[in-house]
C-alpha positions in Angstrom: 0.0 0.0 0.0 1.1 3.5 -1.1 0.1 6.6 0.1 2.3 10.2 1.1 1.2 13.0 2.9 -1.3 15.0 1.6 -2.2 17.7 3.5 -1.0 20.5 2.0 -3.4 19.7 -1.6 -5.9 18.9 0.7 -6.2 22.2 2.5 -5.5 24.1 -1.1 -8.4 22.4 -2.4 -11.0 22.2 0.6 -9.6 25.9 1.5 -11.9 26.7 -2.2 -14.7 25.1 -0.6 -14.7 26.7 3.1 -14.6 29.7 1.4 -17.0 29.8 -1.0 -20.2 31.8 -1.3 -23.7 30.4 -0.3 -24.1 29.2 -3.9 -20.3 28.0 -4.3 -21.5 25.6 -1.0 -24.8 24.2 -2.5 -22.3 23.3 -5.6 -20.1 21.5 -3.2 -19.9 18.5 -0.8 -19.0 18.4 2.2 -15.8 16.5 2.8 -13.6 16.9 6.3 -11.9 20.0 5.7 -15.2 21.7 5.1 -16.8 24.3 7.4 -19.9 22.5 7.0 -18.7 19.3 8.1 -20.6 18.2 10.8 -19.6 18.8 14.7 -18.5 16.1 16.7 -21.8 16.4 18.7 -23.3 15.5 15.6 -21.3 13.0 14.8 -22.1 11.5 18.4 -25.5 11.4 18.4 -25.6 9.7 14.8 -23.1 7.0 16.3 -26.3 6.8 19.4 -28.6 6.7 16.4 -26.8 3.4 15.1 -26.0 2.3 18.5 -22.3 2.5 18.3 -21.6 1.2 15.2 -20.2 4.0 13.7 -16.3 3.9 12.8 -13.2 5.9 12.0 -12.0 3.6 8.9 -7.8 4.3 8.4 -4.8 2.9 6.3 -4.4 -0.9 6.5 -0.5 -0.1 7.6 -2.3 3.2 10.2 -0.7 0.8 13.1 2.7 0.4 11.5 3.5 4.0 11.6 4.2 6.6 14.3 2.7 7.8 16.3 0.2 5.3 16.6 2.3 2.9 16.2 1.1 -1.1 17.7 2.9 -3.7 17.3 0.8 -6.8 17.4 -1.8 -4.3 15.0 1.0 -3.9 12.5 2.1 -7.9 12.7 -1.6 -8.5 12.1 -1.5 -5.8 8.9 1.8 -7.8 7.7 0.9 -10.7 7.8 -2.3 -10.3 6.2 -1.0 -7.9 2.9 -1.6 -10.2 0.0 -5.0 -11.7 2.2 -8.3 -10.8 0.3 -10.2 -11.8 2.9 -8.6 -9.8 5.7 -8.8 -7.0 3.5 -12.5 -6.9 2.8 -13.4 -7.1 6.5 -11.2 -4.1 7.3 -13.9 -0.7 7.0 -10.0 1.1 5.3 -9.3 -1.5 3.4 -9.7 -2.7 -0.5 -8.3 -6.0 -2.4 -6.7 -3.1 -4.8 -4.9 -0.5 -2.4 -3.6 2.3 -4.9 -6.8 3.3 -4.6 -5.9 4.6 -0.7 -3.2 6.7 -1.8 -4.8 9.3 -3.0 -2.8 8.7 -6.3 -1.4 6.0 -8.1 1.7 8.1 -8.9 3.2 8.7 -5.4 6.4 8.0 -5.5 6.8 4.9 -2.5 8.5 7.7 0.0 5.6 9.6 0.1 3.5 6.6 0.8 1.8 4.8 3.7 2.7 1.3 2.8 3.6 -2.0 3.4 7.6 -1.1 2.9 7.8 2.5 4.1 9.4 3.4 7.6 7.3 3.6 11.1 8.4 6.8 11.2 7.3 7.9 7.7 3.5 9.7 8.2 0.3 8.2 7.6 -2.3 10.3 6.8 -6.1 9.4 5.9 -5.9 9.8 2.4 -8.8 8.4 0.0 -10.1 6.2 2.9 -13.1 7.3 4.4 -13.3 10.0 7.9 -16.1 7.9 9.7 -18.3 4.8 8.4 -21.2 3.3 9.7 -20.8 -0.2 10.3 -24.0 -1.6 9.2 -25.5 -4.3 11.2 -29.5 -3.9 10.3 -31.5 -1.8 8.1 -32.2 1.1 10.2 -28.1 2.0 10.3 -28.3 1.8 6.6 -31.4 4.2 7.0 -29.6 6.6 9.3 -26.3 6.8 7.5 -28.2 7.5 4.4 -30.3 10.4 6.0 -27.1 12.2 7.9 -25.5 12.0 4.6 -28.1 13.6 2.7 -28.5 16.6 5.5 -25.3 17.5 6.1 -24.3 17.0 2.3 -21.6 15.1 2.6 -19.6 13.5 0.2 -20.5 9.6 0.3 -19.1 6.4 -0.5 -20.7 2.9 -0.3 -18.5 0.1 0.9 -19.2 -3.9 1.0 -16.2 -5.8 0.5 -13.7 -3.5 -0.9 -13.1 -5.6 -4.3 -12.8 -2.3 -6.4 -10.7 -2.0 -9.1 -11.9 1.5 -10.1 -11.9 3.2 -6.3 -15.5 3.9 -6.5 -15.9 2.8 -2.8 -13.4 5.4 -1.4 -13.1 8.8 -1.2 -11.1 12.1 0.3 -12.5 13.5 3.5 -15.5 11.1 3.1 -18.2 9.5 4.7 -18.8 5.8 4.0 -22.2 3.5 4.7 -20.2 -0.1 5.2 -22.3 -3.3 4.5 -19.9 -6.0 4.8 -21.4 -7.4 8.5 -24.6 -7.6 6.8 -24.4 -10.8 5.6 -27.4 -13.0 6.3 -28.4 -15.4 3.9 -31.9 -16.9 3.3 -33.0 -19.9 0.8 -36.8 -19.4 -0.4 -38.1 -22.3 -1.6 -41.1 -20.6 -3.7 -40.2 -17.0 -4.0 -42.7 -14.6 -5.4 -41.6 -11.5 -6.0 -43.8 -8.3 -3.9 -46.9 -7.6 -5.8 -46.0 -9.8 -8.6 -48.6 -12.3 -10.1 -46.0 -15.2 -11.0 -45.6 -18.7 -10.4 -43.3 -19.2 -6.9 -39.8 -20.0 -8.2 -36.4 -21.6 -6.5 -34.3 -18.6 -4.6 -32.1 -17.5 -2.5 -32.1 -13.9 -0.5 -28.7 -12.3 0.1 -27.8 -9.4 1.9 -25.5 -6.7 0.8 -22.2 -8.1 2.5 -22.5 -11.3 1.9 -19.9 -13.0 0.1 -19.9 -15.4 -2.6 -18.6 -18.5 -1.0 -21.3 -18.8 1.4 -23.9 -18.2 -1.2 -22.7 -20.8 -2.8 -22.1 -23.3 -0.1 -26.0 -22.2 1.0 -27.2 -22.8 -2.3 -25.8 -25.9 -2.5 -27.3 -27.7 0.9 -30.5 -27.8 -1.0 -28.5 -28.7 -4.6 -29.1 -25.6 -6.4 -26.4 -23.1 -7.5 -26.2 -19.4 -7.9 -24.7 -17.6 -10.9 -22.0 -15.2 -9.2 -18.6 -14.8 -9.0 -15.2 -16.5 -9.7 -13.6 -14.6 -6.8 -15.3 -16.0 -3.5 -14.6 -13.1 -1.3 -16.5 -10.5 -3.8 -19.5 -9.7 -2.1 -22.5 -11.0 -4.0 -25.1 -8.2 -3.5 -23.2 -5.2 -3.9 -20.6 -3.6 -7.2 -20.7 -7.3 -8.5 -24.2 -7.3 -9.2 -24.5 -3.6 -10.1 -22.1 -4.1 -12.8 -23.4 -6.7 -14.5 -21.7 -9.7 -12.5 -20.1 -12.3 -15.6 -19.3 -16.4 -14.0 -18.4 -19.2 -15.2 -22.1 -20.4 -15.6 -23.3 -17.3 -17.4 -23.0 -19.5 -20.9 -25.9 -22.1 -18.8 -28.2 -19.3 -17.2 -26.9 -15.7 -18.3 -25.3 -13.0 -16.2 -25.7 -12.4 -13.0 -28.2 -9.3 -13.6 -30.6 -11.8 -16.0 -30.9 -13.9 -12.4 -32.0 -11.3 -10.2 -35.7 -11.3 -8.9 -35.7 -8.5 -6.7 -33.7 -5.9 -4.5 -34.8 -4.1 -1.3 -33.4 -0.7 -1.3 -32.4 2.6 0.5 -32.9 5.6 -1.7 -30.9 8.8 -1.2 -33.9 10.0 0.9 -32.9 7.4 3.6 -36.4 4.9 2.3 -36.8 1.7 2.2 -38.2 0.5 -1.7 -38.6 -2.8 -3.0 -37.7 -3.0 -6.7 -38.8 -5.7 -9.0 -41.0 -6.1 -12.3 -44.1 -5.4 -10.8 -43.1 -2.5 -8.5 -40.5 0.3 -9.0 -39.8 -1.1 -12.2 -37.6 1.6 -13.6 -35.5 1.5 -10.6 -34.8 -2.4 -10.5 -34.2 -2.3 -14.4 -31.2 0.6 -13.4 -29.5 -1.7 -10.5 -28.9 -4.7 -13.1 -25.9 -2.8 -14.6 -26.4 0.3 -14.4 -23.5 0.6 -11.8 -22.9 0.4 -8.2 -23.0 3.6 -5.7 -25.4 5.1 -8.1 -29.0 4.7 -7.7 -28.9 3.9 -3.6 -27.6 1.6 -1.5 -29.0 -2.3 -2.4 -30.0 -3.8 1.2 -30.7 -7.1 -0.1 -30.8 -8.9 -3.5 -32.7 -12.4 -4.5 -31.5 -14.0 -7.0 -33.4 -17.7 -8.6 -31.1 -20.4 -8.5 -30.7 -23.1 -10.5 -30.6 -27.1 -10.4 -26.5 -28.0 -9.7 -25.1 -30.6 -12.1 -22.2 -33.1 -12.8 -19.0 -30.8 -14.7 -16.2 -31.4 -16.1 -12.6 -29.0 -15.5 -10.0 -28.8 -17.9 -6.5 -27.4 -16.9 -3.9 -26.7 -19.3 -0.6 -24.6 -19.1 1.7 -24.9 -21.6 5.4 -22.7 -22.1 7.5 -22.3 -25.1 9.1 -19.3 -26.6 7.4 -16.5 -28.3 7.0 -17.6 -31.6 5.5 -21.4 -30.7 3.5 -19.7 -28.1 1.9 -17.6 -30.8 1.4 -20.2 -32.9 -1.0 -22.1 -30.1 -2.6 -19.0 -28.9 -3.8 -18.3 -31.7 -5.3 -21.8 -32.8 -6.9 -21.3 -29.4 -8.6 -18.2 -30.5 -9.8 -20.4 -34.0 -11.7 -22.8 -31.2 -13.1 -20.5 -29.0 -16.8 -20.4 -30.8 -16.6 -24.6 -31.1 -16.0 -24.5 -27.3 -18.4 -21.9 -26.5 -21.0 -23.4 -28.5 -20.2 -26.7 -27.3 -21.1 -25.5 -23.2 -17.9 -24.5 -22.5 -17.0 -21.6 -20.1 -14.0 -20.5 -17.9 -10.9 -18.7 -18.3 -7.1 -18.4 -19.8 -3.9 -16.0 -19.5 -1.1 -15.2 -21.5 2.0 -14.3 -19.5 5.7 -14.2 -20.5 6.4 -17.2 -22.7 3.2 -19.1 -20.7 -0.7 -19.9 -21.5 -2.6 -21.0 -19.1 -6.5 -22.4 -19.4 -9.2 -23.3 -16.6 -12.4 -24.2 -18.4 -15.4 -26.2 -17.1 -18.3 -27.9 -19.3 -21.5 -27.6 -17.1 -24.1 -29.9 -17.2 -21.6 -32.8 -17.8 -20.6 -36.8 -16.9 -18.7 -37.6 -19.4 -15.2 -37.3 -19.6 -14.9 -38.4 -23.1 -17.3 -36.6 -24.5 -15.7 -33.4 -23.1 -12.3 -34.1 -24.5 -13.2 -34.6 -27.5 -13.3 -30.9 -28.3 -10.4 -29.8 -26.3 -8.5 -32.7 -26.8 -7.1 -31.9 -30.3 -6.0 -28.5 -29.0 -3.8 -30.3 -26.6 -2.3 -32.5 -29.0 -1.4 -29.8 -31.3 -0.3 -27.4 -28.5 2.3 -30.5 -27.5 3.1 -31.0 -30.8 4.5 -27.0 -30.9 5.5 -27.1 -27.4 6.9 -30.7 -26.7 7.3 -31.9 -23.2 6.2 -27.8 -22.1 2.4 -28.9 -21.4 0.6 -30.5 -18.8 -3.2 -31.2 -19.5 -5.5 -32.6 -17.0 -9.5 -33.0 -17.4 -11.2 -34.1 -14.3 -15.2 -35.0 -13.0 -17.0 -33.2 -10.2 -20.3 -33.6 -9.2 -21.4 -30.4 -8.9 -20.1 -26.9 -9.3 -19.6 -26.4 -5.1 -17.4 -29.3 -5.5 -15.6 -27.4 -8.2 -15.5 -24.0 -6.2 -14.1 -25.9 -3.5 -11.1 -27.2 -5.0 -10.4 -24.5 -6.7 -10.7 -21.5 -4.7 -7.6 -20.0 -2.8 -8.8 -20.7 0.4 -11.4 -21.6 2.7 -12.4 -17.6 4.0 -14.2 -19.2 7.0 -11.4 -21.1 8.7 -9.0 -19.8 10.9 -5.6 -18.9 10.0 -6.1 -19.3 6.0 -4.6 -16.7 4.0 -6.7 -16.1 0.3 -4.3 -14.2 -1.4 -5.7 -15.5 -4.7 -6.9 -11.6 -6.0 -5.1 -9.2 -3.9 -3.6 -6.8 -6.2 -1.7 -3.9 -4.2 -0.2 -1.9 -7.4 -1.6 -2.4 -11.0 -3.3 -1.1 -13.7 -5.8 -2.7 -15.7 -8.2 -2.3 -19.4 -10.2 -4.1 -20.7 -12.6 -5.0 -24.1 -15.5 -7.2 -24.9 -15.1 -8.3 -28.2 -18.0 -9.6 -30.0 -18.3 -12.9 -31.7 -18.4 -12.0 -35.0 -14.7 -11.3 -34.6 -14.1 -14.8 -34.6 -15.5 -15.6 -38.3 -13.8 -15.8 -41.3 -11.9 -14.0 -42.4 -12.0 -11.5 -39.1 -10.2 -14.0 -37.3 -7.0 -13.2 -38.6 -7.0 -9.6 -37.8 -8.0 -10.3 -34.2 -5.7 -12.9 -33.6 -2.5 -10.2 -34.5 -4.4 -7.3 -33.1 -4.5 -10.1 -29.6 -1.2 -11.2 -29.8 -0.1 -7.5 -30.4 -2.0 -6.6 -27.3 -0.6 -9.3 -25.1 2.8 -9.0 -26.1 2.5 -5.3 -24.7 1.3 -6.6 -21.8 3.1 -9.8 -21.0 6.6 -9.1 -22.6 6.5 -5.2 -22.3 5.3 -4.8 -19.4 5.4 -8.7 -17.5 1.6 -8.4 -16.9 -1.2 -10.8 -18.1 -3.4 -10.9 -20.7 -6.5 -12.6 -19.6 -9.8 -13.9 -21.4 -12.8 -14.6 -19.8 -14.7 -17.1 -21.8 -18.2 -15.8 -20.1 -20.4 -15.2 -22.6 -22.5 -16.7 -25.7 -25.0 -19.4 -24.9 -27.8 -18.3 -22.2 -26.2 -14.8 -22.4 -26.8 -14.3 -26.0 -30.4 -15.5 -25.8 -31.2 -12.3 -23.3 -33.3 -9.0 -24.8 -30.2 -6.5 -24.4 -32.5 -4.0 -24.0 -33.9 -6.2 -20.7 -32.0 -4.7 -18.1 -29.2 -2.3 -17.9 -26.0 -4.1 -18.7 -24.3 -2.8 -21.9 -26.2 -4.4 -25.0 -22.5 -5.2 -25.8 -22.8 -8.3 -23.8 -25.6 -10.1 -25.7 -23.3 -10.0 -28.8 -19.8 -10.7 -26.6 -17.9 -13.8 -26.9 -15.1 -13.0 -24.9 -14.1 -10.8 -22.2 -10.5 -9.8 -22.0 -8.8 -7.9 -19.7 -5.3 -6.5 -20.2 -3.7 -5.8 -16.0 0.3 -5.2 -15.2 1.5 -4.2 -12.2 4.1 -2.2 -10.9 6.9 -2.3 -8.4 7.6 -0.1 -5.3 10.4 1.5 -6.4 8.9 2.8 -9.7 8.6 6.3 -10.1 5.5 8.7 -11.0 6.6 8.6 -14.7 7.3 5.2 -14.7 3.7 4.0 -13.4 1.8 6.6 -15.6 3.7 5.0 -18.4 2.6 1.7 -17.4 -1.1 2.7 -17.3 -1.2 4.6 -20.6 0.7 1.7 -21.7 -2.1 -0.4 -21.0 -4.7 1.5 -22.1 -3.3 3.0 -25.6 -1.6 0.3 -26.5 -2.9 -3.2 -25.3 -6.6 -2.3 -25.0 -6.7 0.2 -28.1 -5.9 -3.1 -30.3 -8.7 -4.5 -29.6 -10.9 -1.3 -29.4 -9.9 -0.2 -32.6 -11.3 -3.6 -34.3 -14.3 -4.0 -32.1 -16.1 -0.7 -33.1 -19.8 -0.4 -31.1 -18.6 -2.7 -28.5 -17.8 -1.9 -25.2 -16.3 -2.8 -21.4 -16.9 -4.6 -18.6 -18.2 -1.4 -15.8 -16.8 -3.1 -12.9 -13.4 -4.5 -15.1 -11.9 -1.3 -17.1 -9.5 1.0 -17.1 -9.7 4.3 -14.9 -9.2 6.6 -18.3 -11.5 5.0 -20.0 -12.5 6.4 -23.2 -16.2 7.2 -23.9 -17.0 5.4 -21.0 -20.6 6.6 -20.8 -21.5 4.4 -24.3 -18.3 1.5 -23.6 -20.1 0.9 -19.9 -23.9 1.5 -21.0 -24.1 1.4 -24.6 -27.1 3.2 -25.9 -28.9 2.6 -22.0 -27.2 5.8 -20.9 -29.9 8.2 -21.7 -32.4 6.6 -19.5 -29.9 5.5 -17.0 -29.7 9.3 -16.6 -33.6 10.0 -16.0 -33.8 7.3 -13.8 -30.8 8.9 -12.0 -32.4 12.2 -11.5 -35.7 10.6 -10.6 -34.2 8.5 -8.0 -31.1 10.9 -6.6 -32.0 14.2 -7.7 -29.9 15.5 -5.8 -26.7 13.6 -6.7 -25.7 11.9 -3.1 -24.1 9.2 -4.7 -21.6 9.4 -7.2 -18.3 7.9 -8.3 -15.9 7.6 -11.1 -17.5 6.6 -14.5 -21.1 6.4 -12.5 -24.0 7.6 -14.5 -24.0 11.9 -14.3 -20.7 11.9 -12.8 -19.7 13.6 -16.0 -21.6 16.7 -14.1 -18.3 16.8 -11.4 -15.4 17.9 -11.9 -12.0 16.9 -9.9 -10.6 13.5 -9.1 -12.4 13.6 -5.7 -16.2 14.2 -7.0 -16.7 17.1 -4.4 -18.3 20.1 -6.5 -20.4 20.0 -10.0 -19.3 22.1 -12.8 
């Protein structure tokens, strides 16, 4: 973690606001350098109001520096740096910590981090001032309500997986889900005020995380289309995204599975939104973006009958040239596969693929290799003895998530250090399938390989494809909820993500990230035109990001944005009408 002092730029640019007229004010949020940030009496009696559950969030490292320096607090903080699950129940904390720092280009000196000296400072930077720790609805209520009186500027916090920042903020105020985590199975759910026939479900509150969905879900045999990461919480940015898994391709993404939310509005209410009620509202939350339209309480989602799979594993090494070679016959089968009922994942890195793929719905072993199988023999026919191949049975996709996951994030003492990704940059492209066909192939193979070897050789980062779409996905209306059309014609999701070391200077990282983005991404941007990005899986400079996020959904994402938060209390970077702030910080409209 990276962070330097930052007091003097904060006063210069909170000194604008605690100066400014009557109108200046209304423009502007309150952050803690304000003169209209609330009193400490007021912050009291809001902490009596959610019977002392409010919190002063800080720096994961806060313990590790002077002069609040504790030892056994900063062994704790240590030992736990590359633990996703550590950091997603810390109210400072998130899985991608430049974020905290206030910048990404601090040099490491100037930081408050895992390598920096106890005597180096450690100021608040981008982590929330105070945050309520939400136990039950009313807290969520009250935070919501204080927020909107005293103006302030607001960020909404479940687990902390946040690539984009969009849960923290300078001098803010944060409502924290994560211990709000209760899980309920409904056997014959029907949505409120809904004329349907009951269906299987499963009711999850806003920080609950996806391991114990799915290990809830599958006491009764069912399974829940969520997320490859079991630490990501399952009701809150995942699902406002859009959510992609490994079963989209069998039952769609994880906003085509949602029956209904239970919501807080900016006016501190609680709203159900489904079809049948608030229907505008609940088409917004499936997509349309986290920390947007309120704060979700609770989301049900149907689940689904789980099945027999099969998981294929392949890594294979070679130089550049032979690794080309198999890359891109992987690319020629990608439609087969997909077609086929195959889903799951691969990465290029230096002089490496690697591919985890499952077939859903599936008991036999033959049957499955018989599509990947030649792909293997060619790959070791162009690598030699550089591949190992395995293809094994399990019973059901918990059996899979089991064995597969980084850790158990219920048992003591287990790191999950499977995600945590402390310095990096990331972009990212959905390409369509019609990239695939002849004679487009070849142009997106070299424009891919181009791309990764940016990536992987230039820069020693991966090149990843998420094999998540196509099948059930395809078969949606894209106009059915708010999810970037984009998807219903995607194939592929890839995301292009290098990180960088401590030492690196400010040039060096901004060099990195442009790298990324105008040279790796842009490859495939340039040959996917109308396409798009994944909202919660993209790069921070995003270009155009109001159609590569929403498409042509924008528009009425923005009435249903002015409807629901006319006032703008929540807003974050690349949300729908945050193009109406200015400023990295999202304190004061144009």
């Amino acid at each position: 973690m990276k962070f330097r002092s930052l007091i003097s730029i904060t006063t210069l640019v909170l000194a604008t606001v605690t100066a400014a007229s009557p109108t200046e004010s209304h423009r502007c949020k309150c952050t803690a350098k304000s003169s209209c940030w609330p009193s400490q009496q007021q912050w009291n009696q809001l902490n009596s109001t959610v019977h002392g559950r409010l919190v002063t969030p800080h720096q994961p490292f806060y313990p590790c520096h002077d002069p609040h320096y504790d030892a056994e607090a900063c062994r704790i903080a240590q030992e736990h740096r590359i633990d996703e699950k550590w950091a997603t129940d810390q109210a400072g904390a998130l899985t991608n910590e430049r974020w905290l720092m206030g910048s990404p280009y601090l040099p490491e000196n100037q930081t408050c981090g895992f390598n920096t000296t106890r005597s180096q400072p450690c100021p608040q930077g981008n982590v929330p001032v105070y945050a309520v720790d939400v136990h039950e609805q009313a807290d969520m209520q009250a935070g919501v309500r204080f927020a909107s009186k005293h103006n302030l500027r607001l960020v909404i916090r479940a687990t902390g997986h946040d690539i984009l920042g969009r849960s923290t903020a300078m001098g803010s105020f944060s409502i924290w889900t994560r211990h709000l985590n209760k899980i309920a199975i409904q056997d014959s759910f029907v949505a409120a005020k809904c004329n349907m026939q009951p269906q299987h479900a499963i009711t999850v509150q806003a920080g609950a995380q996806w391991y114990d969905v799915y290990k809830a879900a599958s006491a009764i045999g069912r399974v829940v289309v969520g997320g490859a990461d079991i630490t990501v919480g399952a009701a809150g940015g995942y699902i406002a995204g859009g959510g992609h898994s490994a079963l989209s391709p069998a039952h769609g993404l994880a906003v085509d599975n949602v029956l209904q939310f239970t919501v807080i509005t900016a006016q501190g209410d609680v709203v159900v939104a489904n079809d049948c009620q608030n229907s505008d509202l609940f088409w917004a939350l499936r997509g349309g973006g986290g920390s947007t339209f309120g704060v979700v309480y609770d989301v049900t989602y149907k689940t689904h009958e789980d099945k027999p799979m099969a998981f294929a594993t392949f890594v294979g090494n070679g130089d550049k040239a032979a690794l080309k070679t198999v890359v891109n016959r992987w690319n020629e089968l990608l439609p087969k596969l997909s077609d086929e009922g195959y889903s799951g994942y691969f990465e290029i890195a230096k002089d490496l693929l690697a591919i985890q793929y499952i077939l859903f719905d599936n008991q036999d072993l033959a049957k499955a290799n018989k599509t990947i199988g030649p792909f293997v023999d060619f790959a070791k026919e162009k690598l030699g003895d550089h591949v190992s191949f395995k293809l094994i049975q399990f019973p059901n996709y918990w059996s899979y998530i089991k064995t597969t996951a980084s850790c158990d994030p219920n048992s003591a003492g287990g790191l999950c250090s499977a995600m945590v990704s402390p310095n990096g940059f990331i972009a990212s492209r959905l390409v369509p399938r019609s990239n695939y066909e002849t004679p487009k192939i070849n142009e997106f193979s070299d424009a891919f390989w181009e791309a990764a070897q940016v990536t992987a050789y230039d820069l020693s980062g991966i090149a990843m494809g998420h094999s998540i779409a196509g099948g059930a996905v395809a078969k949606q209306d894209p106009d059915s909820v708010a999810a970037t059309p984009a998807w219903r014609k995607t194939l592929v999701h890839y995301v292009f993500a290098a990180a960088f070391d401590a030492g690196t200077t400010a040039a060096q990282r901004l060099d990195i990230e442009n790298r990324i983005t105008n040279d790796a991404q842009k490859k495939l941007v340039d040959i996917t035109p109308g396409s798009g990005a994944y909202f919660n899986e993209a790069s921070s400079k995003e270009a155009h990001w109001q159609q590569s996020f929403f498409g042509n959904h924008y528009d009425r994402l923005v009435s249903i944005k002015r409807k629901w938060d006319p006032k703008h209390l929540f807003v974050c970077l690349q949300c729908v009408g945050s193009e109406d702030f200015e400023g990295p910080h999202f304190v004061c409209r144009k």
